[in-house]
N, C-alpha and C positions, 0 to 999 in steps of 0.2 A: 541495436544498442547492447554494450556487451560490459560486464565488469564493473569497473569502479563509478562509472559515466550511469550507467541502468541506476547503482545503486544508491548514486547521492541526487538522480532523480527521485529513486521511488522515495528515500526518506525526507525529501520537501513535502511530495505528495502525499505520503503518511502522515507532515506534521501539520499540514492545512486544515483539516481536517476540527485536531483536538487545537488548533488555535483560534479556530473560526467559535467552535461549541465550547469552548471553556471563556469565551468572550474576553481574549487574552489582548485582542488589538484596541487604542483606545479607540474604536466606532461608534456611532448612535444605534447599537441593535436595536431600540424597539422603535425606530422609526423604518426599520427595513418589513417592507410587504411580507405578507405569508407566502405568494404566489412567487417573489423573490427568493424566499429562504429555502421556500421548496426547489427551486430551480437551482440554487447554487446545490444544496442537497445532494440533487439527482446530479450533476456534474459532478461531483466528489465521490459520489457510491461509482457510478461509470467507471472515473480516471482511477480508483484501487482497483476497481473489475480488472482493467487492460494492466496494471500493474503485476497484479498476484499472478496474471497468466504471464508476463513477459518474467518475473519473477523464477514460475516453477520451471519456463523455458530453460532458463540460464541454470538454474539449479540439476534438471535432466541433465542437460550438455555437460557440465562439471561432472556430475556421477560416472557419465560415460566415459568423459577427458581421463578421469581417473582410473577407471576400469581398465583402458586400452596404455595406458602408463606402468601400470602392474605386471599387464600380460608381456609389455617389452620389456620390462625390468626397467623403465627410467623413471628417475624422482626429479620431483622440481619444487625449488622451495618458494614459499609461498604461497601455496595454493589454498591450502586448509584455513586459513585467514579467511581468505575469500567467501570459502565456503560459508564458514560460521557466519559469515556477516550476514550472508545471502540467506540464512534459515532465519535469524533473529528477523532480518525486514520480512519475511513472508510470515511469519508468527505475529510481527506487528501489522501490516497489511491485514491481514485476518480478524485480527481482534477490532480494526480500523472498521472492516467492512460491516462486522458485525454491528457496531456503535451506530455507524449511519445509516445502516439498514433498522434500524430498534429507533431511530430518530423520526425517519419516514413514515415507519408502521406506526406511533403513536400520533404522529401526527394526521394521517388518513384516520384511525380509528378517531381522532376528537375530532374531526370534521364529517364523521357519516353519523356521528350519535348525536 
């Protein structure tokens, strides 16, 4: 998956996330199980795992795209677009991982105390 396709994947996947925890859909949350929330959780920490890596993938390949365009002398417009777009989702992915990683941890810590 490569480009514009990678990147309006990953920012669904980013937005599920704070749509699910800001309780943005109208759902019954507190009738959903712990053992459920936890599960949807860890499927969401996972799906940004496989993202920020398919992410920095695409972001390496761009660096180098770029590099090997320099050293021939060709320019191509467009690109730098791309790229930004491509930082700002892995900036948000990160900050994503972190939030559902800080969601898990609090929630293990109030089930072992």
């Amino acid at each position: 998956m490569k480009g514009k396709s990678l990147y309006i994947v990953s920012a669904i996947i980013i937005a599920l996330p704070w749509i699910f925890l800001l309780e943005i859909l109208p759902l019954p949350y507190h009738s959903i199980g712990t053992l459920t929330e936890i599960a949807i959780e860890c499927a969401m920490f996972t799906s940004l795992l496989v993202v920020a890596s398919l992410l920095r993938k695409d972001l390496k390949r761009q660096k180098q795209l770029k590099k090997s365009e320099q050293n021939e002398g060709i320019s191509k417009p467009g690109g730098r677009g791309l790229r930004v777009i491509g930082r700002i989702l892995f900036a948000l992915t990160s900050l994503t991982i972190f939030l559902v990683g800080l969601v898990l941890l609090l929630i293990g810590i109030s089930y072992s105390v």
